[in-house]
N, CA and C atoms as an extended XYZ file, in Angstrom:
468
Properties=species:S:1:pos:R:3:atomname:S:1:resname:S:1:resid:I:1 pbc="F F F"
N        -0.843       17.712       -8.167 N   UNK     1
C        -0.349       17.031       -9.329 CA  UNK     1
C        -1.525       16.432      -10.082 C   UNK     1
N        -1.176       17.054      -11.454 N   UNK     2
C        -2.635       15.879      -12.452 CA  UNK     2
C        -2.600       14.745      -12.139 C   UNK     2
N        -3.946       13.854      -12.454 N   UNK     3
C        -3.261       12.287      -12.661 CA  UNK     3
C        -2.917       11.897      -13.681 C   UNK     3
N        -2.747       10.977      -13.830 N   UNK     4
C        -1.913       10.084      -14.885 CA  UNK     4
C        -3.162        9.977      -15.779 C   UNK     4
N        -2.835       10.056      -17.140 N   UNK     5
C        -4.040        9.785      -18.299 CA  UNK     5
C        -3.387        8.455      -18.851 C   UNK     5
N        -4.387        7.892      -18.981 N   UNK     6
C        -4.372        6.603      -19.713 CA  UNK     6
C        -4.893        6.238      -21.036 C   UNK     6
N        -4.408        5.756      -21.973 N   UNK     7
C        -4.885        5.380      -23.439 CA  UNK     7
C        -6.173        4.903      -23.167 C   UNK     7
N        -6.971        4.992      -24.090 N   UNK     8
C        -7.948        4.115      -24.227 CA  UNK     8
C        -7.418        2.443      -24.399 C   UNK     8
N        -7.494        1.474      -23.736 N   UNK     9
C        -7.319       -0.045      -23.630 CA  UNK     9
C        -7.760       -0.623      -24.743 C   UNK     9
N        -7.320       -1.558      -25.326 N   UNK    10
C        -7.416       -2.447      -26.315 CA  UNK    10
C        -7.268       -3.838      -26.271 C   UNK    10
N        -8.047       -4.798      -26.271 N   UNK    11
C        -7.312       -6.133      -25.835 CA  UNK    11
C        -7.429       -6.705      -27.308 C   UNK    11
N        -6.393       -7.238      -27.458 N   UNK    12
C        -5.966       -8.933      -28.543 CA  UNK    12
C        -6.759       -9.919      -28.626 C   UNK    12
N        -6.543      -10.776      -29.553 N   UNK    13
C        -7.293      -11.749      -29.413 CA  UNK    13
C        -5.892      -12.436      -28.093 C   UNK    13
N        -6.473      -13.831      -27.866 N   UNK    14
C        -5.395      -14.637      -26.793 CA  UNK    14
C        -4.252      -15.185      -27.603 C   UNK    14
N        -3.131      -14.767      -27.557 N   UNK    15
C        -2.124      -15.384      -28.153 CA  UNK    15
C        -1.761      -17.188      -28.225 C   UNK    15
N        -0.609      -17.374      -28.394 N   UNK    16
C        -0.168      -18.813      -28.420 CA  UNK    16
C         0.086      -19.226      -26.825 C   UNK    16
N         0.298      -18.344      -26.004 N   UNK    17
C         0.512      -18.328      -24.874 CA  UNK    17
C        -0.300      -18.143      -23.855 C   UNK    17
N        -1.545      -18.420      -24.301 N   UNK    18
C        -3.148      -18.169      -23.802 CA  UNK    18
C        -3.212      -16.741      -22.934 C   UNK    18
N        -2.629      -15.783      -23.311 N   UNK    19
C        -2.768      -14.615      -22.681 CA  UNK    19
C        -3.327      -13.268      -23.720 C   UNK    19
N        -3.707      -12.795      -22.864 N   UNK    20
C        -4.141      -11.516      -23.643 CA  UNK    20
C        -3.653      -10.532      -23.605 C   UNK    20
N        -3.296       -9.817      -24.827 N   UNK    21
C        -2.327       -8.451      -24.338 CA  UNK    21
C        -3.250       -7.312      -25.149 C   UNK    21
N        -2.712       -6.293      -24.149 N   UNK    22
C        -3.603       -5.011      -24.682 CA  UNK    22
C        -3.251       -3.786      -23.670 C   UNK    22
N        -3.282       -2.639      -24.707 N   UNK    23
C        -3.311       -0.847      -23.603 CA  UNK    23
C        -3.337       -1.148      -22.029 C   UNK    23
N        -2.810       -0.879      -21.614 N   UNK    24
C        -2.867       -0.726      -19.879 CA  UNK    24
C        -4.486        0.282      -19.705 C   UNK    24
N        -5.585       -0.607      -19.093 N   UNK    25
C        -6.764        0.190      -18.462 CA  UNK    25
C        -6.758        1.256      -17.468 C   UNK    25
N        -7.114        2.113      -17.942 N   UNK    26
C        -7.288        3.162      -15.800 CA  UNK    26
C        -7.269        2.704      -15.066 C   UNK    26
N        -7.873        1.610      -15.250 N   UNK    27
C        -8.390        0.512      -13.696 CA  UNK    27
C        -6.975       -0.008      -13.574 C   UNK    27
N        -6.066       -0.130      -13.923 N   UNK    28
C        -4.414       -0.592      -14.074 CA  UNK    28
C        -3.241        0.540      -13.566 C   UNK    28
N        -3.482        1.442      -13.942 N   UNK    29
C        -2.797        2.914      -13.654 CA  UNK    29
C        -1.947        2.620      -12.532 C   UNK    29
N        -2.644        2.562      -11.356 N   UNK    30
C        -1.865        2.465       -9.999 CA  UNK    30
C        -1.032        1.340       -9.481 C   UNK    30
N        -1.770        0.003       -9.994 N   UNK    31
C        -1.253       -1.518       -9.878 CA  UNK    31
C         0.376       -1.300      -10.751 C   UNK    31
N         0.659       -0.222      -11.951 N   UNK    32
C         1.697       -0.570      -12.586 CA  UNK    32
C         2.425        0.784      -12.256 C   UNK    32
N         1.782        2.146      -11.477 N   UNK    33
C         2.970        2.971      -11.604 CA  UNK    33
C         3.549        2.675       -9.471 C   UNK    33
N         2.574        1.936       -8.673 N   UNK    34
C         3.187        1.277       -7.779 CA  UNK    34
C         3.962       -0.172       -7.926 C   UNK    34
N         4.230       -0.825       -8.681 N   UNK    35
C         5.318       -1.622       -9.187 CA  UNK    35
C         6.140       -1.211       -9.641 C   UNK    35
N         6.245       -0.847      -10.361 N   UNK    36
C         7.520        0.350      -11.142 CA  UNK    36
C         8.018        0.490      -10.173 C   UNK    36
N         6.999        1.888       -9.460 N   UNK    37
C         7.803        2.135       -7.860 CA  UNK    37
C         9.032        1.521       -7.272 C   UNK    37
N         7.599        0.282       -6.779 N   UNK    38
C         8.690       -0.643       -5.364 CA  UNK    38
C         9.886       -1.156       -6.453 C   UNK    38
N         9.471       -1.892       -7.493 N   UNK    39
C        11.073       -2.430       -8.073 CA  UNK    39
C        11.432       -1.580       -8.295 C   UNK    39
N        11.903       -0.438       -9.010 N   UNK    40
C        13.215        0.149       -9.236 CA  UNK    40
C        13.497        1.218       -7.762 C   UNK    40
N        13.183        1.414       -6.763 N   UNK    41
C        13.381        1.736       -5.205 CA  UNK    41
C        14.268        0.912       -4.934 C   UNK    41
N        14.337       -0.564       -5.238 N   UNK    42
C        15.218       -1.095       -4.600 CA  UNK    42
C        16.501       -1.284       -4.979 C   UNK    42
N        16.391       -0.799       -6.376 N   UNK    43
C        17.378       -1.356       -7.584 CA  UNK    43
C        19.000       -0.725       -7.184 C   UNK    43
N        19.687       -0.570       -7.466 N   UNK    44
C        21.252       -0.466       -6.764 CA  UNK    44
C        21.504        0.938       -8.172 C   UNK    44
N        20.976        1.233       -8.937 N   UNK    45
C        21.262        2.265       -9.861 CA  UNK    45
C        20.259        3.345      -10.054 C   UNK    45
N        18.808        3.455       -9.378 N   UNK    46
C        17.772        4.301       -8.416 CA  UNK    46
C        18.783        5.481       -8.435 C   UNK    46
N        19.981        5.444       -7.975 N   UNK    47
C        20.504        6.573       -7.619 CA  UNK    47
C        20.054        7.002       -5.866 C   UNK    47
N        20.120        8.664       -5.671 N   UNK    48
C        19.801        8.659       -4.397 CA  UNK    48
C        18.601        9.996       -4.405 C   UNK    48
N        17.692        8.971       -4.172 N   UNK    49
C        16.638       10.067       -3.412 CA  UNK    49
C        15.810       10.060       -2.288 C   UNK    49
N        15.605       10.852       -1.613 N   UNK    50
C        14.867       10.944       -0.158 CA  UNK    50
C        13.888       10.093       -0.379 C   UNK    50
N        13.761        9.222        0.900 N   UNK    51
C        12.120        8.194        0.824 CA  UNK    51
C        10.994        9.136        0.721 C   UNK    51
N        11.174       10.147        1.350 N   UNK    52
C         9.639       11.198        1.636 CA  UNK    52
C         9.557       11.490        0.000 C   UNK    52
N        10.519       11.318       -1.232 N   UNK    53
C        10.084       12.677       -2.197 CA  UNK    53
C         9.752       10.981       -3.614 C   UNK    53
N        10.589        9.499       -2.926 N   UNK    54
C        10.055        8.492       -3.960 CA  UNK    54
C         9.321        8.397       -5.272 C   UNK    54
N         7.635        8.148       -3.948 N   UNK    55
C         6.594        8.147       -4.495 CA  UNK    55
C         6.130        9.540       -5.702 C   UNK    55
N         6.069       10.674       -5.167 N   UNK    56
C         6.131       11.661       -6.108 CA  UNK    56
C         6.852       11.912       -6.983 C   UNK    56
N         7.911       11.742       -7.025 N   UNK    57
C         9.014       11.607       -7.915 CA  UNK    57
C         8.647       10.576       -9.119 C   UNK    57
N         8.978        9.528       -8.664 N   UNK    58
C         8.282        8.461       -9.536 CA  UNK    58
C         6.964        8.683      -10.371 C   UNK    58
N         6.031        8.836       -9.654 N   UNK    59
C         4.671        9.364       -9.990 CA  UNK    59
C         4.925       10.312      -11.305 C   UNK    59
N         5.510       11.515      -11.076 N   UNK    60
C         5.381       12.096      -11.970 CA  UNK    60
C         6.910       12.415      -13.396 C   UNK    60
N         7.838       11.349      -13.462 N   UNK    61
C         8.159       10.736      -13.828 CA  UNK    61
C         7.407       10.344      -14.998 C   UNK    61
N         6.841        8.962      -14.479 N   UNK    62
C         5.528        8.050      -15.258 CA  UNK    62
C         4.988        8.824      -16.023 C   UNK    62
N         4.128        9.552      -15.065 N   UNK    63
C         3.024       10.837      -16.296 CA  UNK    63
C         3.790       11.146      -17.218 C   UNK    63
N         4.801       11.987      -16.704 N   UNK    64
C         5.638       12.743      -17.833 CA  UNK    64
C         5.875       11.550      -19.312 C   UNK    64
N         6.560       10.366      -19.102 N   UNK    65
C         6.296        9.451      -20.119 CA  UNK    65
C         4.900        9.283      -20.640 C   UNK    65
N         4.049        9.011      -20.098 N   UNK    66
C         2.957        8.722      -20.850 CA  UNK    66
C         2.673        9.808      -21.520 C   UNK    66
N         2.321       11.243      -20.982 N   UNK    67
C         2.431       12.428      -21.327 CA  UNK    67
C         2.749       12.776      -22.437 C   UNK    67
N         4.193       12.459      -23.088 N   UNK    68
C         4.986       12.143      -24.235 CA  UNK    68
C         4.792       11.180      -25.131 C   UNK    68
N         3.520       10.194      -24.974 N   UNK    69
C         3.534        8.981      -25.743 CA  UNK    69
C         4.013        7.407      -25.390 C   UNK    69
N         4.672        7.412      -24.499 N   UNK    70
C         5.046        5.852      -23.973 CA  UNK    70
C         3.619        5.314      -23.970 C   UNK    70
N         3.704        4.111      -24.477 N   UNK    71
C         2.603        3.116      -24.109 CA  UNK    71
C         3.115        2.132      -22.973 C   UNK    71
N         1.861        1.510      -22.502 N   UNK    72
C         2.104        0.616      -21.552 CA  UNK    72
C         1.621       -0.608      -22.003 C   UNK    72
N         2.198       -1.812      -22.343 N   UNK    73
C         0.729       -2.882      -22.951 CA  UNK    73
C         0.977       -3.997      -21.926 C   UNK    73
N        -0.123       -4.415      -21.897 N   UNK    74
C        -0.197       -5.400      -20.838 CA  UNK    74
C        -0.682       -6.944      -21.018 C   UNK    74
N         0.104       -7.980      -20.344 N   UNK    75
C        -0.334       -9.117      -20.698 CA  UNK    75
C        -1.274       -9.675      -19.150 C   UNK    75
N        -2.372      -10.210      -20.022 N   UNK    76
C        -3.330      -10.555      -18.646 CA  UNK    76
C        -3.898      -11.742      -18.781 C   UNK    76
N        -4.030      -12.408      -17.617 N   UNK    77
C        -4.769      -13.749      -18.016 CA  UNK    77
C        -5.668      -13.828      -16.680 C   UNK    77
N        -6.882      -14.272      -17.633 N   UNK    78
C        -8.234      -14.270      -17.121 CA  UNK    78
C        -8.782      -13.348      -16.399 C   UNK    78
N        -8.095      -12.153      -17.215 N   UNK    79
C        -8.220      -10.690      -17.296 CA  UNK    79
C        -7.724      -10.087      -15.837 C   UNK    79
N        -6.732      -10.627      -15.117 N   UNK    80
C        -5.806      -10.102      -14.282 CA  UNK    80
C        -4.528       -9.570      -14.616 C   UNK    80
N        -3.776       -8.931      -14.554 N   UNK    81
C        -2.015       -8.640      -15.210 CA  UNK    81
C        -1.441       -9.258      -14.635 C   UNK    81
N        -0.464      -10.137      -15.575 N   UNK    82
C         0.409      -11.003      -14.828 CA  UNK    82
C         2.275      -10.144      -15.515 C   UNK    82
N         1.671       -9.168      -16.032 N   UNK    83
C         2.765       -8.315      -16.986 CA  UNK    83
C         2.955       -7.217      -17.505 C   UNK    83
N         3.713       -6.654      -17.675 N   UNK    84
C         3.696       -5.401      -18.900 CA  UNK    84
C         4.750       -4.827      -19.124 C   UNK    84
N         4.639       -4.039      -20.328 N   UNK    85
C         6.396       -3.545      -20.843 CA  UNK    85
C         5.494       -1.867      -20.984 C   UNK    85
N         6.125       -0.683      -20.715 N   UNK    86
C         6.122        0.734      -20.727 CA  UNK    86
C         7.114        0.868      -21.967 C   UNK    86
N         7.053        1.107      -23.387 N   UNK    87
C         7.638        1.353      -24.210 CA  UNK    87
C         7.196        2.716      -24.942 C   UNK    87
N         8.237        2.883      -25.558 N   UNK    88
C         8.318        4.454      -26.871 CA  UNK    88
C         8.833        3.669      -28.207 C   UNK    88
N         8.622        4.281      -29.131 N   UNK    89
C         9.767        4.135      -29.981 CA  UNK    89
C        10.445        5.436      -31.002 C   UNK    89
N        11.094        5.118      -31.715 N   UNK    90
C        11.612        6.683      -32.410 CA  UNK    90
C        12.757        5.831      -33.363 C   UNK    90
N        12.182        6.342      -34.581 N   UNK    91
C        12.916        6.218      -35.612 CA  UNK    91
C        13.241        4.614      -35.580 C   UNK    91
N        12.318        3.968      -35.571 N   UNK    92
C        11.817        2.556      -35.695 CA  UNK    92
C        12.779        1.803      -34.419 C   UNK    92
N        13.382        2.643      -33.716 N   UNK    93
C        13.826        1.859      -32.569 CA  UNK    93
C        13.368        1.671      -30.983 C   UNK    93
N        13.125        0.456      -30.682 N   UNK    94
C        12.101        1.109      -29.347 CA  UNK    94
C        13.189        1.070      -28.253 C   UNK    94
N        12.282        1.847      -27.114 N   UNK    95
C        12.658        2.527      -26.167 CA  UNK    95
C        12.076        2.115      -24.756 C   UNK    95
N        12.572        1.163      -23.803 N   UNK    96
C        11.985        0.635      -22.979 CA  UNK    96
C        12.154        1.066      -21.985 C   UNK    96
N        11.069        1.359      -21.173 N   UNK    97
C        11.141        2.133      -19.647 CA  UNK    97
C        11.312        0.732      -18.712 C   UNK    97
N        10.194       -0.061      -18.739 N   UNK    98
C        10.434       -0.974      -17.664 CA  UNK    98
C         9.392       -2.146      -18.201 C   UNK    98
N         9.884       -3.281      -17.342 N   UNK    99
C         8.997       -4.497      -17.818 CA  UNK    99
C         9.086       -5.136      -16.510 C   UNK    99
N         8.027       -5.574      -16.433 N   UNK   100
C         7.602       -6.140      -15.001 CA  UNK   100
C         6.423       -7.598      -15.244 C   UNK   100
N         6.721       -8.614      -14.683 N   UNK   101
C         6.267       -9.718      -14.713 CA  UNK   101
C         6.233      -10.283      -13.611 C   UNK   101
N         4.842      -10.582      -12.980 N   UNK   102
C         4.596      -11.435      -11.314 CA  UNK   102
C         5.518      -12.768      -11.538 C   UNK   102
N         5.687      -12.315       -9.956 N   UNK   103
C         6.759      -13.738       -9.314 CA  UNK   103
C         6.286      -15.074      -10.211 C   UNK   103
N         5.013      -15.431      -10.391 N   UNK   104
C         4.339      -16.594      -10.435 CA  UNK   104
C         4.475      -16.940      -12.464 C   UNK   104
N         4.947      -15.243      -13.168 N   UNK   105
C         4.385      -15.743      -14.440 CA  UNK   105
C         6.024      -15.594      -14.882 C   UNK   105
N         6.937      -15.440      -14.137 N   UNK   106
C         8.663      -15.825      -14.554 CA  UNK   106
C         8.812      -16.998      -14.815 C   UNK   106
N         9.625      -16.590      -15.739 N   UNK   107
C        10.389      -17.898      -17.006 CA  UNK   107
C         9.630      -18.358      -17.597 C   UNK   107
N         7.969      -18.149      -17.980 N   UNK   108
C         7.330      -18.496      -19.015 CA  UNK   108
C         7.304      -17.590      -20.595 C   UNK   108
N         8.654      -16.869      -20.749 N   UNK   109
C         8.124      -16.164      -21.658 CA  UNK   109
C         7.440      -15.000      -21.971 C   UNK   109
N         7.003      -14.913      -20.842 N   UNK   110
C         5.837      -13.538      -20.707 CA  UNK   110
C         7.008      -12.210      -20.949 C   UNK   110
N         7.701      -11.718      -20.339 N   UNK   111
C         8.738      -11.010      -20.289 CA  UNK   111
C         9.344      -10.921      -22.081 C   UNK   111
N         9.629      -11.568      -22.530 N   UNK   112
C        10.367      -12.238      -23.834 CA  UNK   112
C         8.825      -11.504      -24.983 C   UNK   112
N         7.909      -12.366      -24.610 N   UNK   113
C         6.607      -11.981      -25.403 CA  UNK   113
C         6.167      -10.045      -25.309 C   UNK   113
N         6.141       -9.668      -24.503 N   UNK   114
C         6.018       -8.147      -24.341 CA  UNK   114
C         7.137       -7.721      -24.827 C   UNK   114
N         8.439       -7.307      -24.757 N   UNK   115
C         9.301       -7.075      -25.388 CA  UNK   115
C         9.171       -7.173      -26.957 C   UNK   115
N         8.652       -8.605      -27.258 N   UNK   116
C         8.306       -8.386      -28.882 CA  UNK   116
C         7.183       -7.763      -29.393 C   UNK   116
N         6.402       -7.981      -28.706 N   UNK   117
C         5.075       -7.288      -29.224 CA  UNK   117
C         5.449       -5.479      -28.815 C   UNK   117
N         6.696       -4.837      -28.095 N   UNK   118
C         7.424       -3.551      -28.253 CA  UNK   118
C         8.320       -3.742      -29.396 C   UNK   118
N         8.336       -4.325      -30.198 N   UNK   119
C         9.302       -4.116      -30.867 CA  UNK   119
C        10.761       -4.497      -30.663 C   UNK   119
N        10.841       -4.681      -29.739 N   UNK   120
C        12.265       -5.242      -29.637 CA  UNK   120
C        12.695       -6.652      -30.674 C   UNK   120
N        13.894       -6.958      -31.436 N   UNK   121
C        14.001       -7.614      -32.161 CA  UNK   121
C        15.349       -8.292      -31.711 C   UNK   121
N        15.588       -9.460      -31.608 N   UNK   122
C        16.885       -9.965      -31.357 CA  UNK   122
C        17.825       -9.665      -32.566 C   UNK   122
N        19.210       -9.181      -31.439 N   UNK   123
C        20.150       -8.666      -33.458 CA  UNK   123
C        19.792       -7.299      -33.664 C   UNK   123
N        18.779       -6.542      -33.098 N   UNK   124
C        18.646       -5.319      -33.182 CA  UNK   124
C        18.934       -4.501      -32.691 C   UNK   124
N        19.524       -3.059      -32.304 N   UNK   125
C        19.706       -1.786      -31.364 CA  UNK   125
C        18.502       -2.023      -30.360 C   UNK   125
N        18.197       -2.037      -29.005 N   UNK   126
C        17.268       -0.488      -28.742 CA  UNK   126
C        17.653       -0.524      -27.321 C   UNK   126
N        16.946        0.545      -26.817 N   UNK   127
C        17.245        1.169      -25.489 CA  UNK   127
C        16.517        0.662      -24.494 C   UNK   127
N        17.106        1.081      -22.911 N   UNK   128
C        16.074        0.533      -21.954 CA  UNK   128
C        16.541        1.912      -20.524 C   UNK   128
N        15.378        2.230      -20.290 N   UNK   129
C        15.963        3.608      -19.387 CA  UNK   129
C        16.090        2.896      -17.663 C   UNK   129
N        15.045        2.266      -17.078 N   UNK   130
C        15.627        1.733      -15.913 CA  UNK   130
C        15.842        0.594      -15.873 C   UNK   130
N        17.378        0.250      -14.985 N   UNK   131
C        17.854       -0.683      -14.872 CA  UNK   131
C        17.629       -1.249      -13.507 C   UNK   131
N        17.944       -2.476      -13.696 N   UNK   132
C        17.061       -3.089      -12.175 CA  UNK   132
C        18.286       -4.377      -12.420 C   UNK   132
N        17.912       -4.832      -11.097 N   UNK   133
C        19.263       -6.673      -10.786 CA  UNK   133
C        18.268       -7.585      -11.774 C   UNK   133
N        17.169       -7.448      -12.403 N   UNK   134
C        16.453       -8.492      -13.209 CA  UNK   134
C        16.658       -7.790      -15.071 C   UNK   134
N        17.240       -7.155      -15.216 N   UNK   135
C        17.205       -6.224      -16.363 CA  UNK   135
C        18.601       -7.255      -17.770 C   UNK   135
N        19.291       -8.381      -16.458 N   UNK   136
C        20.447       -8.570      -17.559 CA  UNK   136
C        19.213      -10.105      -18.078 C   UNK   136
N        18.486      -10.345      -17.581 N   UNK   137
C        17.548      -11.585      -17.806 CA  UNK   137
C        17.047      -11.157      -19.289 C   UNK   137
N        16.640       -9.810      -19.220 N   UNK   138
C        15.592       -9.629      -20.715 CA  UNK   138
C        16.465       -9.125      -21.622 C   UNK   138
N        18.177       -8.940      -21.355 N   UNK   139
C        18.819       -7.878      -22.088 CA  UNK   139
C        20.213       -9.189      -22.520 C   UNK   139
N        19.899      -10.380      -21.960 N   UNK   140
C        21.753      -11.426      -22.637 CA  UNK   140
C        20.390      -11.693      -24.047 C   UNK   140
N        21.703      -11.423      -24.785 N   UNK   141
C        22.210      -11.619      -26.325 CA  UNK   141
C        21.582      -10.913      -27.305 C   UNK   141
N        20.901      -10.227      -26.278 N   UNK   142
C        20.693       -8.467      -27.109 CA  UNK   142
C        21.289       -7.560      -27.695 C   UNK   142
N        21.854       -6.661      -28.539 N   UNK   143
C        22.158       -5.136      -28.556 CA  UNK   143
C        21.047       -3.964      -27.885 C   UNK   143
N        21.441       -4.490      -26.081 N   UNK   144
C        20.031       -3.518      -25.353 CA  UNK   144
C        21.482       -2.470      -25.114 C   UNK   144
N        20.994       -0.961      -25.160 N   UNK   145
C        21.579        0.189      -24.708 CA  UNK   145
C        21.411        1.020      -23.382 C   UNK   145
N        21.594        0.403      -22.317 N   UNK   146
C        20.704        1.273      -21.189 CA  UNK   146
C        21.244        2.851      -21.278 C   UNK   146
N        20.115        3.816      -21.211 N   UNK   147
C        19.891        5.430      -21.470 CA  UNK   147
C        18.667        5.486      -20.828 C   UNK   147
N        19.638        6.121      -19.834 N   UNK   148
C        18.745        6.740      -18.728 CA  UNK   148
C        18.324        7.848      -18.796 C   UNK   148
N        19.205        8.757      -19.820 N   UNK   149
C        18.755       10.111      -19.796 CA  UNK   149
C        17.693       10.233      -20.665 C   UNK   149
N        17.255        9.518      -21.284 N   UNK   150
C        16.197        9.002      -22.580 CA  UNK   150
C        14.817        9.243      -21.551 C   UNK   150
N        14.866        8.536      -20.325 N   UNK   151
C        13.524        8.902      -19.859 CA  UNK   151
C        13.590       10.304      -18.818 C   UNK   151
N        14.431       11.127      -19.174 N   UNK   152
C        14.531       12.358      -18.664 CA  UNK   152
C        14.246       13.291      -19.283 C   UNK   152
N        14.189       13.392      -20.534 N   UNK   153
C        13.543       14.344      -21.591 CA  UNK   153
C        11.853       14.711      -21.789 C   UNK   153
N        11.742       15.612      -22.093 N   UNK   154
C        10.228       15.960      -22.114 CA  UNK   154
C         9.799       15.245      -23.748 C   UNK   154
N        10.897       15.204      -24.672 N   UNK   155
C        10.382       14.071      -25.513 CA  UNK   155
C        11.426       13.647      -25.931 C   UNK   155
N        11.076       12.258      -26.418 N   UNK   156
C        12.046       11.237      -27.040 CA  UNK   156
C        12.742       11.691      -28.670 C   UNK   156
């Protein structure tokens, strides 16, 4: 299997929230397509697949999104990731694969802040392809659409 190609990285200046967001680095690649992983493995809508075929599965999954254009942007502080949202968009509506935020940087916003800087707009349509037991946190008083088959396509 190829590996995973990664954008060239970009960092922000530090927001209001003293964090920095920017492109997911190479040096990031594995830290976010093994999170992805373990959370949605555990998730109750995963569906059913063999533990032996997971990791590969998943793996190339991921590629296949990036492959197609999903970005990954990441929020980091003091240039560690404490975050990130895997988004698309199409026809000005975005398209969210997954958002993931360390135990330690929940309920500050961080979650809320990536989502906007994807585009997501409160009052607005958009989609979200995996669902997880933490997914109704970023999705009450949204118009979020979960479409799963959205990250099954070779393009959006």
């Amino acid at each position: 299997m190829e590996a995973i190609q990664t954008p060239t990285p970009t960092t922000e200046q530090p927001a209001d929230d003293g964090l920095e967001y920017g492109l997911m680095s190479e040096d990031e690649t594995m830290f976010v397509l093994d999170t992805i992983s373990k959370s949605f493995r555990s998730s109750p809508y995963a569906g059913v697949v063999p533990n032996h075929m997971w990791h590969p599965l998943m793996k190339a999954t991921l590629a296949g999104l990036l492959e197609r254009g999903a970005k990954v942007l990441v929020a980091r502080s003091a240039g560690r990731v404490v975050g990130y949202v895997m988004y698309e968009t199409k026809a000005g509506e975005p398209f969210v694969s997954f958002v993931y935020v360390k135990d330690h940087a929940r309920r500050l916003g961080v979650g809320k802040a990536l989502l906007t800087r994807a585009g997501v707009v409160k009052g607005k349509r958009w989609f979200y392809t995996f669902r997880t037991k933490a997914s109704v946190y970023l999705t009450r008083g949204h118009i979020a659409v979960h479409a799963p088959e959205a990250a099954r396509r070779l393009a959006l």
